[in-house]
PyMOL commands that place a pseudoatom at each C-alpha (Angstrom):
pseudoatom trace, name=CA, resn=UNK, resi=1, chain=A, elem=C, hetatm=0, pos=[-6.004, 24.944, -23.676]
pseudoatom trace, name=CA, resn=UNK, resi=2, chain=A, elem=C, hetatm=0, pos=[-5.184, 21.662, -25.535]
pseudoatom trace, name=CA, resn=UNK, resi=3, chain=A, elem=C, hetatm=0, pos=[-1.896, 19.837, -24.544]
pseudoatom trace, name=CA, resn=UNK, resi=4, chain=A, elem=C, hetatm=0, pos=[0.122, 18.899, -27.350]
pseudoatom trace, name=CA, resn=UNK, resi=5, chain=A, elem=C, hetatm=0, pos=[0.894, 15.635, -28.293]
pseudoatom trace, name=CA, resn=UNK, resi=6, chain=A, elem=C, hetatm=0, pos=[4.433, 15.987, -27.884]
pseudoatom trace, name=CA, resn=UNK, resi=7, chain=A, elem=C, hetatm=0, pos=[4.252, 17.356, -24.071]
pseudoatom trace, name=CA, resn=UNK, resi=8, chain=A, elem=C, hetatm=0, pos=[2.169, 14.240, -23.557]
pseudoatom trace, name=CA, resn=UNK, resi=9, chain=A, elem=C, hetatm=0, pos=[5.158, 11.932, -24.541]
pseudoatom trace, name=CA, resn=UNK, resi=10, chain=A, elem=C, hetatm=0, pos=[7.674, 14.701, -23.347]
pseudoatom trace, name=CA, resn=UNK, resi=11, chain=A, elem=C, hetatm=0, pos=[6.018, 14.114, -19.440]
pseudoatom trace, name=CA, resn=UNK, resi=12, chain=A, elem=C, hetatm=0, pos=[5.379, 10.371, -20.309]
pseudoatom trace, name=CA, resn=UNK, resi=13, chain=A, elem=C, hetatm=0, pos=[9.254, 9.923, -20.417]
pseudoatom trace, name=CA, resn=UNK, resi=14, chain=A, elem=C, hetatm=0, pos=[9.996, 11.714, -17.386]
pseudoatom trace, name=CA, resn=UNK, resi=15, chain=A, elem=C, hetatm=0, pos=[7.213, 9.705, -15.210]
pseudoatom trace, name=CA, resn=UNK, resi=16, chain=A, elem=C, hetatm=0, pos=[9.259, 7.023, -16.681]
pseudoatom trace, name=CA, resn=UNK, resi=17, chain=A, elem=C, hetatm=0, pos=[12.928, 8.018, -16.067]
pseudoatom trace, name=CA, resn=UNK, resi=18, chain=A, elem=C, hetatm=0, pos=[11.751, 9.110, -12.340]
pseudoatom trace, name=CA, resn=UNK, resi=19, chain=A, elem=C, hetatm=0, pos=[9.910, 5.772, -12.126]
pseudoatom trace, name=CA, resn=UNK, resi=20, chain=A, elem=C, hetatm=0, pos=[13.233, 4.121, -12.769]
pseudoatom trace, name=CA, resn=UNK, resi=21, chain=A, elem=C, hetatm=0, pos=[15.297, 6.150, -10.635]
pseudoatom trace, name=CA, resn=UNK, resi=22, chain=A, elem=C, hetatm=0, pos=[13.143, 5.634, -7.678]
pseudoatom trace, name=CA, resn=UNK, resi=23, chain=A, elem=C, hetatm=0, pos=[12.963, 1.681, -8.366]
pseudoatom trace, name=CA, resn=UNK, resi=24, chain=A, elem=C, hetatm=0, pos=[17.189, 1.841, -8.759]
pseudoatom trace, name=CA, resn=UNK, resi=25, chain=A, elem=C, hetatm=0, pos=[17.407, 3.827, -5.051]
pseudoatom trace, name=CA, resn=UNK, resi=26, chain=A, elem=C, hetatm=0, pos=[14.907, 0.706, -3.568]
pseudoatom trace, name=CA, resn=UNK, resi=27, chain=A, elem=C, hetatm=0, pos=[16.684, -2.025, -5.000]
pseudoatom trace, name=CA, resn=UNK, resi=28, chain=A, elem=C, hetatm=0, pos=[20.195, -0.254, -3.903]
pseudoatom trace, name=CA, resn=UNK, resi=29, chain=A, elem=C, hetatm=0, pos=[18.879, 0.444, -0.461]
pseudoatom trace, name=CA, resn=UNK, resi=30, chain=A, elem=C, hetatm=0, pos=[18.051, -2.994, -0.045]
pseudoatom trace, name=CA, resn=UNK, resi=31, chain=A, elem=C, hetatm=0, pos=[20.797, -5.189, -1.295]
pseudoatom trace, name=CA, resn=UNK, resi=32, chain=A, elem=C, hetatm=0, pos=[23.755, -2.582, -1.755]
pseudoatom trace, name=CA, resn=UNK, resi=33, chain=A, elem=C, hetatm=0, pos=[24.408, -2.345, 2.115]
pseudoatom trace, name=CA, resn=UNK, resi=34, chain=A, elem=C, hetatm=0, pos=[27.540, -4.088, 2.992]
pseudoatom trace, name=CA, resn=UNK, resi=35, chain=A, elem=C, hetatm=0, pos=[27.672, -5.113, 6.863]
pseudoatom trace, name=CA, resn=UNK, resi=36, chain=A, elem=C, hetatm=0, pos=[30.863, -6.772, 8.662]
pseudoatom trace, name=CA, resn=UNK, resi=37, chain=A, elem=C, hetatm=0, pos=[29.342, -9.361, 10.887]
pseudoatom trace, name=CA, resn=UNK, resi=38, chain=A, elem=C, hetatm=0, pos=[31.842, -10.386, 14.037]
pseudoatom trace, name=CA, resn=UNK, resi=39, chain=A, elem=C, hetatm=0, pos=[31.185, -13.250, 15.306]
pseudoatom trace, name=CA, resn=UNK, resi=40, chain=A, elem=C, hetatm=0, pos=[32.236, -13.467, 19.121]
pseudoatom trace, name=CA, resn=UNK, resi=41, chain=A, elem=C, hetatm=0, pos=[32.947, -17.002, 21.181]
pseudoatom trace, name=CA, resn=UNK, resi=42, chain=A, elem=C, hetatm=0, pos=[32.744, -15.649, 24.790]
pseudoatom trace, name=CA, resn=UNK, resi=43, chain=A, elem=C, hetatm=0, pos=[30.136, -15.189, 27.021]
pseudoatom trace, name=CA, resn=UNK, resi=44, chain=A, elem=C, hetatm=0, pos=[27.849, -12.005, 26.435]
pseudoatom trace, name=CA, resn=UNK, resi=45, chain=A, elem=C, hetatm=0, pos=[29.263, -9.115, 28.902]
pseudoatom trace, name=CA, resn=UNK, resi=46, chain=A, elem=C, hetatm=0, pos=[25.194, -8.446, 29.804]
pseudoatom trace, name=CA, resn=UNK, resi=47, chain=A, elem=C, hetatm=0, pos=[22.334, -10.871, 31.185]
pseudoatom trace, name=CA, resn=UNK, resi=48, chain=A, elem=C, hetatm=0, pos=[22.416, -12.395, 35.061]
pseudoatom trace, name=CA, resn=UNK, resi=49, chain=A, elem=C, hetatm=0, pos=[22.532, -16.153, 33.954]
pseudoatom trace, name=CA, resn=UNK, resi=50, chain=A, elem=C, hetatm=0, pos=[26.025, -17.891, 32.816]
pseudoatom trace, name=CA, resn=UNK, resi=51, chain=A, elem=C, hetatm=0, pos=[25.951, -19.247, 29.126]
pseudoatom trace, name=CA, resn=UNK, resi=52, chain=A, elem=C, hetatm=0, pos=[28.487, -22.183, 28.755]
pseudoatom trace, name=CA, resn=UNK, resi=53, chain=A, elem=C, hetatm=0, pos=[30.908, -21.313, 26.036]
pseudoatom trace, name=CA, resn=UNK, resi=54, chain=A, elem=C, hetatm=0, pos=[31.696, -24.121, 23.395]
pseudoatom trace, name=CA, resn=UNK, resi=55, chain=A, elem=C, hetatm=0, pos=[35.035, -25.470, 23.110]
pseudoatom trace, name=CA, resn=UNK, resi=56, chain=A, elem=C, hetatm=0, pos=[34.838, -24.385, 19.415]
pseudoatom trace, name=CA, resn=UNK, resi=57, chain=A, elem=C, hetatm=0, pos=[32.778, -22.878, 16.836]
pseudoatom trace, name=CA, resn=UNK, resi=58, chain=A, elem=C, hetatm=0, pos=[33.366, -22.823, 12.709]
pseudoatom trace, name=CA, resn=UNK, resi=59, chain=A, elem=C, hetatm=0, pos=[31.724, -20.616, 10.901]
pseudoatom trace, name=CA, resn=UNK, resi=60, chain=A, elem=C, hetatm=0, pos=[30.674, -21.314, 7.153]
pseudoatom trace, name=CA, resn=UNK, resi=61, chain=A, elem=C, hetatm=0, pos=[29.415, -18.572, 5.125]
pseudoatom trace, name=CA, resn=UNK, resi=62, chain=A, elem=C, hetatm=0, pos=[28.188, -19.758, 1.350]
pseudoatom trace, name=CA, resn=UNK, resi=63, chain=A, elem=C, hetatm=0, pos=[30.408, -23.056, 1.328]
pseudoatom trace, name=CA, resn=UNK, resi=64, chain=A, elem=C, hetatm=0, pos=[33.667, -21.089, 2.549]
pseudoatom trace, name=CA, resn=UNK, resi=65, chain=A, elem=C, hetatm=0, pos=[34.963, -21.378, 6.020]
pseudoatom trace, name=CA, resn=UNK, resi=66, chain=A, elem=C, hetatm=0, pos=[35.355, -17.937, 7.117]
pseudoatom trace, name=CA, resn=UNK, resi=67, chain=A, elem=C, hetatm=0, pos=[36.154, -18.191, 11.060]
pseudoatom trace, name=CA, resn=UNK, resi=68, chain=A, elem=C, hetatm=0, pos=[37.728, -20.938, 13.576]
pseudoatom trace, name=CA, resn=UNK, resi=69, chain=A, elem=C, hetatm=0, pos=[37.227, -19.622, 16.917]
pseudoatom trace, name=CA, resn=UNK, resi=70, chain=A, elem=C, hetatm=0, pos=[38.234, -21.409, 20.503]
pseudoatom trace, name=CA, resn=UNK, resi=71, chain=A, elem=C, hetatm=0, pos=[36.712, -19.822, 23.232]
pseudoatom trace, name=CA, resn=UNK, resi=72, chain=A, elem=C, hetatm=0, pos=[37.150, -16.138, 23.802]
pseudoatom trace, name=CA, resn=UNK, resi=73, chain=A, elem=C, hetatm=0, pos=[38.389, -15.629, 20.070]
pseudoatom trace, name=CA, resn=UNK, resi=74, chain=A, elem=C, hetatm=0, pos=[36.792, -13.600, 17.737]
pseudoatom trace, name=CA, resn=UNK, resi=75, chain=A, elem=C, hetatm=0, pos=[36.169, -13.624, 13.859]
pseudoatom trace, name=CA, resn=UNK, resi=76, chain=A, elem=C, hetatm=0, pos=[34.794, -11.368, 11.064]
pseudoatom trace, name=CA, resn=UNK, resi=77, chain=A, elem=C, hetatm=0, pos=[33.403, -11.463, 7.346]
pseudoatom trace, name=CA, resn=UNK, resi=78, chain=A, elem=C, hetatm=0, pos=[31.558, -9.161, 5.269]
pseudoatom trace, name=CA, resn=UNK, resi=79, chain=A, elem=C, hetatm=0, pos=[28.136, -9.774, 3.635]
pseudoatom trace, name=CA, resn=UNK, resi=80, chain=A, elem=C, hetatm=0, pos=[25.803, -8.192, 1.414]
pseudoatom trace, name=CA, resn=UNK, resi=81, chain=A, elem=C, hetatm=0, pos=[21.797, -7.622, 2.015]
pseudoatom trace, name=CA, resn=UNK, resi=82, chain=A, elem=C, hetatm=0, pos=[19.245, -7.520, 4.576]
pseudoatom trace, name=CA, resn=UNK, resi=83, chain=A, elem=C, hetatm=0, pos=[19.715, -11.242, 5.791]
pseudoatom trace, name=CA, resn=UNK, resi=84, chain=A, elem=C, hetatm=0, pos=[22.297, -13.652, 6.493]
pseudoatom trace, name=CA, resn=UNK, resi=85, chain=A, elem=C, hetatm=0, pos=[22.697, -16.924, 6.351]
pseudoatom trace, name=CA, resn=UNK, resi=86, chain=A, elem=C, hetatm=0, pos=[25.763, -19.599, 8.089]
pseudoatom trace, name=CA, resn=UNK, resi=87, chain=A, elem=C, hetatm=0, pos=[26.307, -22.290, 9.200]
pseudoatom trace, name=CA, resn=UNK, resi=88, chain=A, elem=C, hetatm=0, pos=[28.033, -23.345, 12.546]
pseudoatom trace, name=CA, resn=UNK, resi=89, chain=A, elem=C, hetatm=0, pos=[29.854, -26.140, 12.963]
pseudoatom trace, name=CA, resn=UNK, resi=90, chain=A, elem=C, hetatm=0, pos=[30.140, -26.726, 17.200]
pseudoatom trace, name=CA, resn=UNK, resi=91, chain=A, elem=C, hetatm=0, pos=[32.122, -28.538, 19.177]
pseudoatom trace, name=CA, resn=UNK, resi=92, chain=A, elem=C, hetatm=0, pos=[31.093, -28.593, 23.053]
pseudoatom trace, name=CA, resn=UNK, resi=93, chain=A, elem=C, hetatm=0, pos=[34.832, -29.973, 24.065]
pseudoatom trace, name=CA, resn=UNK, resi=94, chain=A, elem=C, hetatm=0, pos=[37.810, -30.613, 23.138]
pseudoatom trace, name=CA, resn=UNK, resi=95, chain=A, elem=C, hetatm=0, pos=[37.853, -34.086, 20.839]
pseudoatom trace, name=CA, resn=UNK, resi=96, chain=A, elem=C, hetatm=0, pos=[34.031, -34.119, 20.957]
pseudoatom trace, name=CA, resn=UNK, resi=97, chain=A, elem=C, hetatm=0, pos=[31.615, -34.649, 18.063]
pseudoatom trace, name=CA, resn=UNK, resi=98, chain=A, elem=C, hetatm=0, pos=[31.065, -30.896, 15.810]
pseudoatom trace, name=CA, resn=UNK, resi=99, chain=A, elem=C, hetatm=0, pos=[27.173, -30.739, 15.462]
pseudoatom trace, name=CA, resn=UNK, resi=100, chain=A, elem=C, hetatm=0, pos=[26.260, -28.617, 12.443]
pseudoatom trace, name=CA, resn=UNK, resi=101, chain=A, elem=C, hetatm=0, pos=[23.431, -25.810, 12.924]
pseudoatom trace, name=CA, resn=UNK, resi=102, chain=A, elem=C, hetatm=0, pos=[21.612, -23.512, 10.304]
pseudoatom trace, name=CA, resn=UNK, resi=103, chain=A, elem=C, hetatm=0, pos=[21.160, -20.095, 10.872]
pseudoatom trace, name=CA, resn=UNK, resi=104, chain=A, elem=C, hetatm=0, pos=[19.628, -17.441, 8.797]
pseudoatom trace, name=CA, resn=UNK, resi=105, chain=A, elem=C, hetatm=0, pos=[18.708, -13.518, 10.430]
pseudoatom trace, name=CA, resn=UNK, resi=106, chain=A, elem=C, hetatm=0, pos=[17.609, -10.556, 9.446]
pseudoatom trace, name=CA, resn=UNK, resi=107, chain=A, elem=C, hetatm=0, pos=[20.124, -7.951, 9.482]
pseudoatom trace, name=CA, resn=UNK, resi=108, chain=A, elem=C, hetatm=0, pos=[19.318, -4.529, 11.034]
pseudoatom trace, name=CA, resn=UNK, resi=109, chain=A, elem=C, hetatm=0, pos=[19.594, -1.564, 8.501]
pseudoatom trace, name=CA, resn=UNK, resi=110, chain=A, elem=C, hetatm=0, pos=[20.967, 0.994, 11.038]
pseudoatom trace, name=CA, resn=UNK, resi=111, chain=A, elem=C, hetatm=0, pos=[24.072, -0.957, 11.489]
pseudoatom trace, name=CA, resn=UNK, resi=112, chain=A, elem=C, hetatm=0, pos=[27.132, -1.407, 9.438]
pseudoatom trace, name=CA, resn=UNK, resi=113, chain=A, elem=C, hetatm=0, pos=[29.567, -3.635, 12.335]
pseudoatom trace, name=CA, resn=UNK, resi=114, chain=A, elem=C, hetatm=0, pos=[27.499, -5.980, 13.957]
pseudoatom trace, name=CA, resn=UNK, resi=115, chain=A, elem=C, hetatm=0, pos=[28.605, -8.164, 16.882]
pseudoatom trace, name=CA, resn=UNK, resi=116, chain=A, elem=C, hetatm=0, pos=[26.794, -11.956, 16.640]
pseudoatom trace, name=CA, resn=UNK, resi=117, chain=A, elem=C, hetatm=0, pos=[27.534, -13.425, 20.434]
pseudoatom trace, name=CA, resn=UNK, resi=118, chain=A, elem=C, hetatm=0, pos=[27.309, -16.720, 19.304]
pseudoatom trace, name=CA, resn=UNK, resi=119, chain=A, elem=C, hetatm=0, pos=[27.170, -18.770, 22.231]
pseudoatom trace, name=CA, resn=UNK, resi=120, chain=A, elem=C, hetatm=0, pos=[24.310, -16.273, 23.172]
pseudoatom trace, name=CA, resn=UNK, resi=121, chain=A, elem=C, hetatm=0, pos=[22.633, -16.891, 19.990]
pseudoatom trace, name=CA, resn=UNK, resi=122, chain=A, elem=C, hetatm=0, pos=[22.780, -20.995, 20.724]
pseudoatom trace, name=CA, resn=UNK, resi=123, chain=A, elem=C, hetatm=0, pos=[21.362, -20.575, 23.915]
pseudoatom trace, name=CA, resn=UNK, resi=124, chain=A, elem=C, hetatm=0, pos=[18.249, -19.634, 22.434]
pseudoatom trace, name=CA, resn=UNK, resi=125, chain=A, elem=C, hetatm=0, pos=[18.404, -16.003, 23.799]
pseudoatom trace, name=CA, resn=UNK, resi=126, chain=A, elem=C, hetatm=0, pos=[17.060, -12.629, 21.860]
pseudoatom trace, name=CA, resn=UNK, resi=127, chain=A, elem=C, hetatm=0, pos=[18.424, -10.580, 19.165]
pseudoatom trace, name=CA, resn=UNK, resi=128, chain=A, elem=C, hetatm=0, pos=[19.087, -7.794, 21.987]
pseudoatom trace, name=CA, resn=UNK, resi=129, chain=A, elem=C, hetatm=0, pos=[21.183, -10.233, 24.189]
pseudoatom trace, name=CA, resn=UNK, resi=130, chain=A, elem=C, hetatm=0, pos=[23.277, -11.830, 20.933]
pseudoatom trace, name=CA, resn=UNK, resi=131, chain=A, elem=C, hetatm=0, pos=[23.387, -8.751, 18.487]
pseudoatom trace, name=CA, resn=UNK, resi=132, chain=A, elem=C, hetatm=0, pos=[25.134, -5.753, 19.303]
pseudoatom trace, name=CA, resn=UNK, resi=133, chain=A, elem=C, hetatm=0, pos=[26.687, -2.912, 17.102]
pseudoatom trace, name=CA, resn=UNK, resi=134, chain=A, elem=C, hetatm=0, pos=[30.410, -2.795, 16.532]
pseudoatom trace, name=CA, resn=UNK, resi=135, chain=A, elem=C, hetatm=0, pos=[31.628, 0.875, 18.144]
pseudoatom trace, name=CA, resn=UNK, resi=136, chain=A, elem=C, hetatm=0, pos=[35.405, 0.816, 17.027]
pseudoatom trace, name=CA, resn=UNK, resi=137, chain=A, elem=C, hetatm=0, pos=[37.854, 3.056, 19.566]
pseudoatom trace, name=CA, resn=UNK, resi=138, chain=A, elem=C, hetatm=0, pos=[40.434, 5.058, 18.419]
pseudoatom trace, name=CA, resn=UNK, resi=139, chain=A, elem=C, hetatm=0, pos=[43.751, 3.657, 19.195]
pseudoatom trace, name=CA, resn=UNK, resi=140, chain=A, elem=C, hetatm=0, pos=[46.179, 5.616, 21.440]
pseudoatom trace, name=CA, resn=UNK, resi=141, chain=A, elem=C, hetatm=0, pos=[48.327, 6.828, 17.914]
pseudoatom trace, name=CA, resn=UNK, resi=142, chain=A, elem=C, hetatm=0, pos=[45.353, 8.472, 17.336]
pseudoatom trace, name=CA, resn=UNK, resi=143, chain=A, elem=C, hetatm=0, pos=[44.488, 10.159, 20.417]
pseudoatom trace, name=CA, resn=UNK, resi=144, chain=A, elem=C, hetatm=0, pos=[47.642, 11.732, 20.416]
pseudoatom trace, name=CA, resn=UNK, resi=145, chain=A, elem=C, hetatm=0, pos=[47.662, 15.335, 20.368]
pseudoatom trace, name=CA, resn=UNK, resi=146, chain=A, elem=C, hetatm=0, pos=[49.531, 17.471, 17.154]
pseudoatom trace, name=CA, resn=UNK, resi=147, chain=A, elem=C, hetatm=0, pos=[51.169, 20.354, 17.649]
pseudoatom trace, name=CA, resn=UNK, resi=148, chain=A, elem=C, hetatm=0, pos=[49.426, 23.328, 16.601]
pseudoatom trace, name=CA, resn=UNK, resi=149, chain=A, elem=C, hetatm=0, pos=[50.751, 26.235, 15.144]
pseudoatom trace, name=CA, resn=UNK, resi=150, chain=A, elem=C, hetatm=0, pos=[49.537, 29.813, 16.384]
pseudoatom trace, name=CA, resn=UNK, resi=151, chain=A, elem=C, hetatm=0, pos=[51.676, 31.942, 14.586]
pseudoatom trace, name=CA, resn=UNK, resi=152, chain=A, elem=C, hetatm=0, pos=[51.930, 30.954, 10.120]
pseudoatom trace, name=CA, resn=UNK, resi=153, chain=A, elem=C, hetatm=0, pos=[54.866, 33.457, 9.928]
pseudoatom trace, name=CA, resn=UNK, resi=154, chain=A, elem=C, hetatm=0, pos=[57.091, 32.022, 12.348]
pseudoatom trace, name=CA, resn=UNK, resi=155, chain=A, elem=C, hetatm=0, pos=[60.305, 31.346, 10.945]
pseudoatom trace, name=CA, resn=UNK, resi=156, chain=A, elem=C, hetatm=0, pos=[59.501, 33.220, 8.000]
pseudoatom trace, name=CA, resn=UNK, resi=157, chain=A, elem=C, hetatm=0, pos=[61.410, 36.353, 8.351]
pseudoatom trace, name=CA, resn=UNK, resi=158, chain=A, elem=C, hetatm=0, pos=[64.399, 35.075, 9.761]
pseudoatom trace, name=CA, resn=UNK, resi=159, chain=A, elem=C, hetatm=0, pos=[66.612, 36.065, 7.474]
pseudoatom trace, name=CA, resn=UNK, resi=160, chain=A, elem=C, hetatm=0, pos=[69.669, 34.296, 9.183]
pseudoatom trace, name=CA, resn=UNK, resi=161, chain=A, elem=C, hetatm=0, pos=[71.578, 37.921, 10.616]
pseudoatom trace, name=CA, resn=UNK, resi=162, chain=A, elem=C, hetatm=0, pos=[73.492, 37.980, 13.561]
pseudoatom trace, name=CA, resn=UNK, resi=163, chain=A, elem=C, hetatm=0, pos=[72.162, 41.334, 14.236]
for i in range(1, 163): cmd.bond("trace and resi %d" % i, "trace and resi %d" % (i + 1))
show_as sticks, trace
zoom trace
């Protein structure tokens, strides 16, 4: 059985298409993933040894300032790909000299809200000590209970006698 020239081109096209579709889901997987990065100025709640918290820590994401955080504050932004890159602009105490520091890390692809403990991070410890994943809880409006209804036809077949 001889294939016919126009099955050839017929499959040829749809190895392409499919080609295409597969290199569109890559290229999507990889820089369509939007995370929101918190950044946190407090001491990390796990690990034995105490991390000194700076008086203050600016956060510069592509040329725009996008978080002034005093100790115990916390800031957010939202970034696009695999890795991000800031800079951090830290002040140790109050009227002291800002020294500027580049970072740039790999962002994990399970995780849309990540928590950066930045104090954590300048201390020199591990991703597992400064990176955590953002878990938001329900606020108490939402943990209220509704009233459900058993019975769809209440109310329905009152018809408003006095009998």
């Amino acid at each position: 059985m001889k294939i016919k020239k126009r099955d050839k081109k017929t499959w040829s096209v749809r190895g392409v298409v499919l080609l295409a579709v597969i290199a569109l889901a890559v290229l999507m997987f990889i820089i369509g993933r939007v995370h929101t990065i918190y950044f946190d100025n407090k001491a990390p709640e796990a690990g034995g040894e105490a991390i000194e918290v700076p008086y203050k820590i600016e956060v510069i994401v592509k040329g725009e300032k996008v978080a002034k955080l005093k100790a115990g504050e916390r800031g957010m932004c939202d970034t696009m790909g695999q890795t991000f890159d800031m800079q951090l602009l830290v002040t140790k105490e109050k009227d002291g000299n800002a020294s500027r520091i580049n970072v740039s890390l790999p962002l994990p692809y399970n995780m849309d809200g990540i928590i950066l403990n930045l104090p954590a991070m300048l201390a020199g410890k591990g991703p597992e000590v400064y990176m955590t994943e953002f878990i938001p809880t329900p606020s108490s409006e939402d943990l209220t209970e509704e009233e459900i209804v058993t019975d769809e036809t209440e109310g329905l077949m009152d018809f408003g006698g006095d009998d």
